[in-house]
C-alpha positions, -999 to +999 in steps of 0.1 A: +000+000+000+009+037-011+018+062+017+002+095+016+017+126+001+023+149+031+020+185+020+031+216+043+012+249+046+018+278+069-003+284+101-028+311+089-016+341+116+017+321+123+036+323+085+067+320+089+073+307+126+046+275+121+037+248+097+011+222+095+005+195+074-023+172+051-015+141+073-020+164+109+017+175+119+029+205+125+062+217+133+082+249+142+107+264+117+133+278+129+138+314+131+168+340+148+147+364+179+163+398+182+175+396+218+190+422+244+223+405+240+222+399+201+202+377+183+193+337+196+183+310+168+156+289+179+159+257+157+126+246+140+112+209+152+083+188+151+057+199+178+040+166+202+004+174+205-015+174+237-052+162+246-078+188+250-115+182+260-131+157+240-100+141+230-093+165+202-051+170+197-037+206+207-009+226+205+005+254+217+020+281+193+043+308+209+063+335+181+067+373+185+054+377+221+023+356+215+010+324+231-018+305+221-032+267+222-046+263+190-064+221+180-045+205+151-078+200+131-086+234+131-055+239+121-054+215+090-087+234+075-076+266+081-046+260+059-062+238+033-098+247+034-098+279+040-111+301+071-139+294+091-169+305+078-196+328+102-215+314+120-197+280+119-173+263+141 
């Protein structure tokens, strides 16, 4: 049996510190932070989800002095689909 082409997208609100992918994954990129005492490279790796209420997979995004726990699916159909549309979860 075939394995699935995984295809990458950025994090709508997160380009270029977040990715996510078709198959569910998403990962950090890495990216150099302006610090007080130069600059600091974070390297970019591949994020482990966490359970949320109902079971659903979460993680939490952090890039430019913002924190946030986002759920993978949402994620996923923001980057492929598109965004959510009102009055629709």
């Amino acid at each position: 049996m075939r394995q699935p082409t995984e295809e990458w997208r950025a994090v709508p609100g997160w380009e270029g510190a977040y990715e996510v992918s078709s198959l569910g994954r998403v990962r950090s990129l890495t990216r150099t932070i302006a610090t007080e005492r130069g600059s600091r490279t974070y390297k970019g790796r591949m994020l482990s989800p966490g359970l949320v209420g109902w079971g659903y997979r979460s993680v939490r995004l952090r890039a430019d002095g913002r924190v946030d726990q986002k759920r993978v699916h949402q994620l996923v159909a923001a980057a492929f689909v598109g965004p959510c549309p009102e009055g629709f979860q």
